[in-house]
C-alpha beads as a LAMMPS data file, in Angstrom:
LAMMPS data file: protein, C-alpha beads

247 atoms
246 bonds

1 atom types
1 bond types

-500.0 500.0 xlo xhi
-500.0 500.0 ylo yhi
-500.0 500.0 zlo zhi

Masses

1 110.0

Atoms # bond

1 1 1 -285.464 51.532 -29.376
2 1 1 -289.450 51.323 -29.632
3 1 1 -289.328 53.787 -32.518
4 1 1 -286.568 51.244 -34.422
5 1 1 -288.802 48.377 -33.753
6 1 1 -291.997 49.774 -34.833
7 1 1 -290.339 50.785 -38.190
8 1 1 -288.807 46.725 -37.970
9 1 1 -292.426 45.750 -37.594
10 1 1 -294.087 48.054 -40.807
11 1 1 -291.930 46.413 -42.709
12 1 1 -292.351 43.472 -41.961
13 1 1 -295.598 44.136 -42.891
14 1 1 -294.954 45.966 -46.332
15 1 1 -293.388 42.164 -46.943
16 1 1 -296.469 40.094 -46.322
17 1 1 -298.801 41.971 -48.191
18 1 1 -298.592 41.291 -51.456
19 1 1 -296.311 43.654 -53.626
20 1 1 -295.104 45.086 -50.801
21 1 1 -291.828 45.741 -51.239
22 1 1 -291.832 46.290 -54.698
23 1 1 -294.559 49.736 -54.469
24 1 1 -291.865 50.450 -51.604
25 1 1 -289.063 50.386 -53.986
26 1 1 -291.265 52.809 -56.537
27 1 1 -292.184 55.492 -54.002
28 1 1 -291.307 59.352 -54.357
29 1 1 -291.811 59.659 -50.562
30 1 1 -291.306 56.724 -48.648
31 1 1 -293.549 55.953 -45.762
32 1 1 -294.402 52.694 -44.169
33 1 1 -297.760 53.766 -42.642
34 1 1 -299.640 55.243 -45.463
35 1 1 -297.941 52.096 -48.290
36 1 1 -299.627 49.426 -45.441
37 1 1 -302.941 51.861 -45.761
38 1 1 -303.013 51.990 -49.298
39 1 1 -302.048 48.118 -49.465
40 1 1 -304.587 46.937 -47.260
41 1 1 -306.973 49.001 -49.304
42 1 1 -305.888 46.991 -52.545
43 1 1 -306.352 43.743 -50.425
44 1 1 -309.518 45.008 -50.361
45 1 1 -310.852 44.648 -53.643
46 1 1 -310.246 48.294 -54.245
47 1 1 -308.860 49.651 -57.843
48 1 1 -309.844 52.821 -57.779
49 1 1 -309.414 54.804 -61.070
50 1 1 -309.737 58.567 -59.487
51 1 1 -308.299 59.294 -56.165
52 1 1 -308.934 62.685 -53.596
53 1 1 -306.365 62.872 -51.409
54 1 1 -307.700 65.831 -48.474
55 1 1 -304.970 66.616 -46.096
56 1 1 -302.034 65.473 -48.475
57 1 1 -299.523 66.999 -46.387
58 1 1 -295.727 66.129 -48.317
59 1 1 -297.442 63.323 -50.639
60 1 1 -296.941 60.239 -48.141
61 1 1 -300.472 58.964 -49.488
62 1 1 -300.324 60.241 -52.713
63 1 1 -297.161 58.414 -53.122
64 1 1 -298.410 55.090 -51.654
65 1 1 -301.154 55.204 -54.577
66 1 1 -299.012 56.096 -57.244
67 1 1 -296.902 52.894 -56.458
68 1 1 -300.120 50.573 -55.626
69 1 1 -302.654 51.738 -57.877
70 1 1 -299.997 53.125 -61.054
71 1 1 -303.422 54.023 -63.186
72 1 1 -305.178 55.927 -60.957
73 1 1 -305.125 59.903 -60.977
74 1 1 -304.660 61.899 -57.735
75 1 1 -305.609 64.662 -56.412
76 1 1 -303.698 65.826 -53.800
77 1 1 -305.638 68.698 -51.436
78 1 1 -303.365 70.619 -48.843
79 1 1 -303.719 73.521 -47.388
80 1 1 -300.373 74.940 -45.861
81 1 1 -299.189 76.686 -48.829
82 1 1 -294.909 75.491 -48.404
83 1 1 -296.350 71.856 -48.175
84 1 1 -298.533 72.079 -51.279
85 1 1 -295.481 73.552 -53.369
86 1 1 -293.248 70.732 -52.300
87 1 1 -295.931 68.507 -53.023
88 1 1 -296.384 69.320 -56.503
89 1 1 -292.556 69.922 -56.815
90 1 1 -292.327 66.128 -55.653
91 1 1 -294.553 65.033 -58.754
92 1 1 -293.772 67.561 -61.497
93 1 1 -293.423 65.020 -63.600
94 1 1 -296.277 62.981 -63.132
95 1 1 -299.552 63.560 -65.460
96 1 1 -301.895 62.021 -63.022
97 1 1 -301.153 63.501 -59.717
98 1 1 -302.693 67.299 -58.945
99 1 1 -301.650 69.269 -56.610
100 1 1 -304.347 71.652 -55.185
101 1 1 -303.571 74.488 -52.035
102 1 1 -306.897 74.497 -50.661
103 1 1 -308.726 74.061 -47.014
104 1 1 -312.266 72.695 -47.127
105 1 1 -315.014 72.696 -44.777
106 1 1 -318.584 72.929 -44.512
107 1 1 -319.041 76.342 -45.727
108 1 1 -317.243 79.244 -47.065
109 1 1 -315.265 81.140 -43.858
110 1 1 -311.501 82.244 -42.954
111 1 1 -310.588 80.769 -39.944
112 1 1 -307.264 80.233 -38.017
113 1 1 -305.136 77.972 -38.868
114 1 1 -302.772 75.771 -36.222
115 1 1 -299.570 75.083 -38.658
116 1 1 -297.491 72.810 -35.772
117 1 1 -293.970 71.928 -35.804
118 1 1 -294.420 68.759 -36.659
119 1 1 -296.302 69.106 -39.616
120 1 1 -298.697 66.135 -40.064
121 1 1 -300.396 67.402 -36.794
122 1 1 -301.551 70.570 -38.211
123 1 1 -305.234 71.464 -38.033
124 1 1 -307.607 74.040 -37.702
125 1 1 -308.503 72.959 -34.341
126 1 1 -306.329 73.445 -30.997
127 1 1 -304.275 70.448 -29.388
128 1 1 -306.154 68.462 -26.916
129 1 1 -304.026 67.472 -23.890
130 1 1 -304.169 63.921 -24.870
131 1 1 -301.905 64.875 -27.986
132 1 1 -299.617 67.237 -26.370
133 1 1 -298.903 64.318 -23.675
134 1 1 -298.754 61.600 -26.144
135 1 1 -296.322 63.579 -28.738
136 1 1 -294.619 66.171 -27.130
137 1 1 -292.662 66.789 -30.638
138 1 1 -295.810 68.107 -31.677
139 1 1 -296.337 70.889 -28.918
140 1 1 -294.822 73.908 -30.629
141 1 1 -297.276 75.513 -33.222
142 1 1 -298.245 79.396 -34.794
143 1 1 -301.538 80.346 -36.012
144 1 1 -302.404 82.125 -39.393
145 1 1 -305.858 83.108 -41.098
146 1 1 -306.948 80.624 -43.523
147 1 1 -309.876 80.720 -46.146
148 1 1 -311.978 77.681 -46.454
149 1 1 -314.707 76.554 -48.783
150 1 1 -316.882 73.391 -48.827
151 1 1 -315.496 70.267 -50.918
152 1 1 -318.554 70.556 -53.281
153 1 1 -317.498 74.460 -54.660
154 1 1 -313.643 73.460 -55.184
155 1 1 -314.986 70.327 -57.024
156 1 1 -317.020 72.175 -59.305
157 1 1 -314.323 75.468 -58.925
158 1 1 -311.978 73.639 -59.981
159 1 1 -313.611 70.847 -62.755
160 1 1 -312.298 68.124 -60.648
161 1 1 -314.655 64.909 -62.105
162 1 1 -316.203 62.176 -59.910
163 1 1 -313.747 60.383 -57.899
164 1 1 -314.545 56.939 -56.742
165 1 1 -312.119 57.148 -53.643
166 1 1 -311.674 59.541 -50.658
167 1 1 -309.070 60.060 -47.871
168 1 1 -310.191 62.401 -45.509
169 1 1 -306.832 63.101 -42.696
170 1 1 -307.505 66.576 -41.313
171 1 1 -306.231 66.501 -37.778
172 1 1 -310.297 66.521 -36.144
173 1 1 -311.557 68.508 -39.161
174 1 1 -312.875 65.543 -40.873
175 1 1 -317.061 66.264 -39.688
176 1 1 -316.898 69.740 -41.180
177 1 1 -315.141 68.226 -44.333
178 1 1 -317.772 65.935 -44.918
179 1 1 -320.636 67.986 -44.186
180 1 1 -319.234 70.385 -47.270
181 1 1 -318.977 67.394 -48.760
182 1 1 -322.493 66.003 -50.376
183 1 1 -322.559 65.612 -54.189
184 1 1 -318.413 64.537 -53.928
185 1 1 -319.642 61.713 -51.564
186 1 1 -322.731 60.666 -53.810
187 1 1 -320.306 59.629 -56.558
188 1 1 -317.774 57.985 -54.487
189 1 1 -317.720 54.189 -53.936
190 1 1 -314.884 54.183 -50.996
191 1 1 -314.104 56.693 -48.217
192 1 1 -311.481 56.660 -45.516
193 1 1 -311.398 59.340 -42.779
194 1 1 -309.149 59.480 -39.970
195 1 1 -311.318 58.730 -36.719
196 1 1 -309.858 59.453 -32.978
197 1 1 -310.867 56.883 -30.221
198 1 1 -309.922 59.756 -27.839
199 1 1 -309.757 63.020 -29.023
200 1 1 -306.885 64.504 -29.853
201 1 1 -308.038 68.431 -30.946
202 1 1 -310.330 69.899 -28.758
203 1 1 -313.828 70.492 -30.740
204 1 1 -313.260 67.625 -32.941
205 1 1 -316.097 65.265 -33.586
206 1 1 -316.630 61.562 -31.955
207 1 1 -315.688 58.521 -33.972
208 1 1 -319.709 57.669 -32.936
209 1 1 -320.861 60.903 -35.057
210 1 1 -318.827 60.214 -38.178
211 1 1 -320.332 56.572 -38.528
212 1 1 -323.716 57.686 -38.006
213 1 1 -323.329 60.422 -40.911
214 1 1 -321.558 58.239 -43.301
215 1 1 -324.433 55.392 -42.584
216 1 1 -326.925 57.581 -43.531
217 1 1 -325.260 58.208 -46.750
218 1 1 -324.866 54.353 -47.623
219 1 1 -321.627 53.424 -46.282
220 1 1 -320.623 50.709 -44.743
221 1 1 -317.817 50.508 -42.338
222 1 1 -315.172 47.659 -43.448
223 1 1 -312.532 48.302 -40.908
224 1 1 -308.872 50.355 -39.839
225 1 1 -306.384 50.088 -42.605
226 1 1 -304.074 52.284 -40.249
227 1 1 -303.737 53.014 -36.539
228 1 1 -302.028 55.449 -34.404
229 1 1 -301.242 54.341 -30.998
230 1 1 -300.037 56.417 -28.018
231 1 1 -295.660 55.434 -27.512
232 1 1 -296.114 55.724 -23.856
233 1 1 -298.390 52.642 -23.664
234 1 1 -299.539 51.185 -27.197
235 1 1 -303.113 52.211 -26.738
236 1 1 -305.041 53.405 -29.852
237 1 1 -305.893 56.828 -30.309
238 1 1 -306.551 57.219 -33.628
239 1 1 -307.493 54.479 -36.783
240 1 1 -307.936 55.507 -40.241
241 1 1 -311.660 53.665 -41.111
242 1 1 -312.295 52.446 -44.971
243 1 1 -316.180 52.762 -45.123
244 1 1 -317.269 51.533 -48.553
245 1 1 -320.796 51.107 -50.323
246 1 1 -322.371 47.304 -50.150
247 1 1 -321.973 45.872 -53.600

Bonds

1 1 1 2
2 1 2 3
3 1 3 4
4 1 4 5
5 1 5 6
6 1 6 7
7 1 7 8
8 1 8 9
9 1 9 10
10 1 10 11
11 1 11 12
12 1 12 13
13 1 13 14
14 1 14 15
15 1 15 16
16 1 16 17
17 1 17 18
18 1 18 19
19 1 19 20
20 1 20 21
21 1 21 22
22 1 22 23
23 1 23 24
24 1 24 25
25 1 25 26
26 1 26 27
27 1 27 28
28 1 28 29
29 1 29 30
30 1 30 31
31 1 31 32
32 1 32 33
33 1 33 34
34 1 34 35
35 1 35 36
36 1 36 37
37 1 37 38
38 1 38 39
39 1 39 40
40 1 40 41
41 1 41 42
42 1 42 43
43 1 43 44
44 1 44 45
45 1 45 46
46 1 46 47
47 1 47 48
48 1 48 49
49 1 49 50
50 1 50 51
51 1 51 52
52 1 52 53
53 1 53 54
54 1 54 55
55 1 55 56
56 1 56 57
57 1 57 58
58 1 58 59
59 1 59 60
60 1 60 61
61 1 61 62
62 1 62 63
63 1 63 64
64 1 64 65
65 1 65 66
66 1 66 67
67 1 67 68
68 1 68 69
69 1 69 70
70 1 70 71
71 1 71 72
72 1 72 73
73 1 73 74
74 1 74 75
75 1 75 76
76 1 76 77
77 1 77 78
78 1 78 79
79 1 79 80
80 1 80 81
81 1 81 82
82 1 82 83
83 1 83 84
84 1 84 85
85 1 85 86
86 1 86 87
87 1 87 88
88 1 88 89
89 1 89 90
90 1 90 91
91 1 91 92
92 1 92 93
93 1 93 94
94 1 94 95
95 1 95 96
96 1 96 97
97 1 97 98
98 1 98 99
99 1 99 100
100 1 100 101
101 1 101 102
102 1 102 103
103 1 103 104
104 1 104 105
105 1 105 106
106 1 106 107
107 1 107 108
108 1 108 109
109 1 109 110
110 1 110 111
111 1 111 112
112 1 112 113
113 1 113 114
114 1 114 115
115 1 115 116
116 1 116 117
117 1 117 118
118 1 118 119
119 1 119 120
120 1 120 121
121 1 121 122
122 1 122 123
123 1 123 124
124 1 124 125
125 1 125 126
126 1 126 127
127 1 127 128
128 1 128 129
129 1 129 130
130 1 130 131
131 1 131 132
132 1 132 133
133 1 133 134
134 1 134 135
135 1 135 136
136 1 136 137
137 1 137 138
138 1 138 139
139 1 139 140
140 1 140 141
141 1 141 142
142 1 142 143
143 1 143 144
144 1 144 145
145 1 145 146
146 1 146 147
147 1 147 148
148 1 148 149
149 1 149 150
150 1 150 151
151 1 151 152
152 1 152 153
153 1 153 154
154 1 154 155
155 1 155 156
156 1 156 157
157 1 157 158
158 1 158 159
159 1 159 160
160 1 160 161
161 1 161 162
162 1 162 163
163 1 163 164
164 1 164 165
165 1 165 166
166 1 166 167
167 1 167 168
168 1 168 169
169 1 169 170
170 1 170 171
171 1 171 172
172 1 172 173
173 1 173 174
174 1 174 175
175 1 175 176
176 1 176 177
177 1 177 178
178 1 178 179
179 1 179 180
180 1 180 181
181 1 181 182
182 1 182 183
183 1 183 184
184 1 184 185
185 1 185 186
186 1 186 187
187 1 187 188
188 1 188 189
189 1 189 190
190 1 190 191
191 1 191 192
192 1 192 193
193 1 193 194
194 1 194 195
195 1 195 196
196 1 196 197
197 1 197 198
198 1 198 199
199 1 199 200
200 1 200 201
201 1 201 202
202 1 202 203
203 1 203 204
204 1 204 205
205 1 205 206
206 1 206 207
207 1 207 208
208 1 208 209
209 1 209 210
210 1 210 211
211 1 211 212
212 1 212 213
213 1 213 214
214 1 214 215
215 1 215 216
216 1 216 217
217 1 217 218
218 1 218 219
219 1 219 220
220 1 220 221
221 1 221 222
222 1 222 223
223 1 223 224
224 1 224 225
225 1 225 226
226 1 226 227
227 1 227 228
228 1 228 229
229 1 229 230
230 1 230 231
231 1 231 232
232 1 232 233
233 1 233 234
234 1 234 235
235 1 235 236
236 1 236 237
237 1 237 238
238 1 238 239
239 1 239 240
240 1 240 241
241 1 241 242
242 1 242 243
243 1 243 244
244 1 244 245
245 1 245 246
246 1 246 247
């Protein structure tokens, strides 16, 4: 029953904000959270005209943009190999949407990789108890050896051009992508990372830490577009943060 009413609620939601149900209606994979995201974002002010998607998992936000922002290119990072395939499988047919299999980080290193049951909570960094007690569905996991390089080298690797916004969702990874991260973040304009209230992978950085760095780098923070709240009792454990640049 709470599932069936939080999915009543998002769209409810997808029908206030404007053109709502109509980027609902165009989307290759339907999902109420990330469409809300992306149309918050446009309520915004934003029109971005490149887009980096890091941690694209099966497209939800690359879809989302496609059907808010129909001019902008994507490009869709992911690093589980059967996810990026069906990724690009899912947008074949669309010129301005790449799909790239790729993990980045803060420097060049293999490390191991946590690819869970339940997809979305993949990461690079164990389950904290928190998570396992708040989502039991995403308990079950196996480990494999990943390579990893910092944003900066696939950007230039790879001749991916300036792009004005970033979405950073990589399951407590997000400090390590942004510290590989320097020239990409010079010439962006808008960033939103995923930032836990409590943590949810043990290592991961605090939601204190990631302000602090993207401060220093002239962001602002503007506020959650998305949040992620525990079933058991509706507190918030996770928000995704738009931080943009002042004028």
């Amino acid at each position: 029953m709470a599932a069936h009413l939080d999915t009543i609620r998002k769209l409810v939601d997808i029908a206030r904000l404007p053109g709502g149900l109509s980027a609902f209606a165009r989307m290759r994979v339907r999902t109420a959270s990330s469409l809300i995201a992306v149309l918050r974002l446009r309520a915004c002010g934003l029109s971005p005209r490149r887009i980096l998607d890091i941690g694209a998992n099966k497209g939800q936000f690359v879809a989302s943009c496609r059907a808010v922002f129909p001019d902008a290119a994507v490009i869709a990072l992911e690093p589980i190999p059967a996810l990026a395939e069906q990724l690009a499988a899912t947008f074949r047919d669309d010129p301005l949407v790449t799909a790239v299999c790729a993990a980045v980080g803060s420097r060049r290193e293999t490390r191991r990789f946590e690819i869970n049951d339940f997809s979305p909570s993949s990461s690079f960094l164990p389950l904290s108890e928190t998570h396992r007690q708040s989502f039991p569905e995403a308990s079950g996991t196996r480990s494999e050896e990943m390579a990893i390089l910092p944003l900066d080298e696939l950007m230039a690797e790879r001749g991916i051009g300036p792009c004005d916004l970033i979405k950073i969702d990589v399951q407590g990874f997000e400090m390590e992508v942004l510290q590989g991260a320097g020239t990409t973040l010079d010439a962006a304009r808008h960033v939103v990372v995923e930032c836990s209230l409590r943590p949810l992978y043990e290592g991961e950085s605090a939601l204190t830490d990631i302000f602090g760095f993207l401060h220093e780098r002239g962001f602002e923070s503007v506020g959650a577009v998305d949040i992620l709240s525990a079933p058991q009792n509706g507190l918030v454990l996770q928000a995704d943060i738009l931080f943009s640049r002042p004028g």
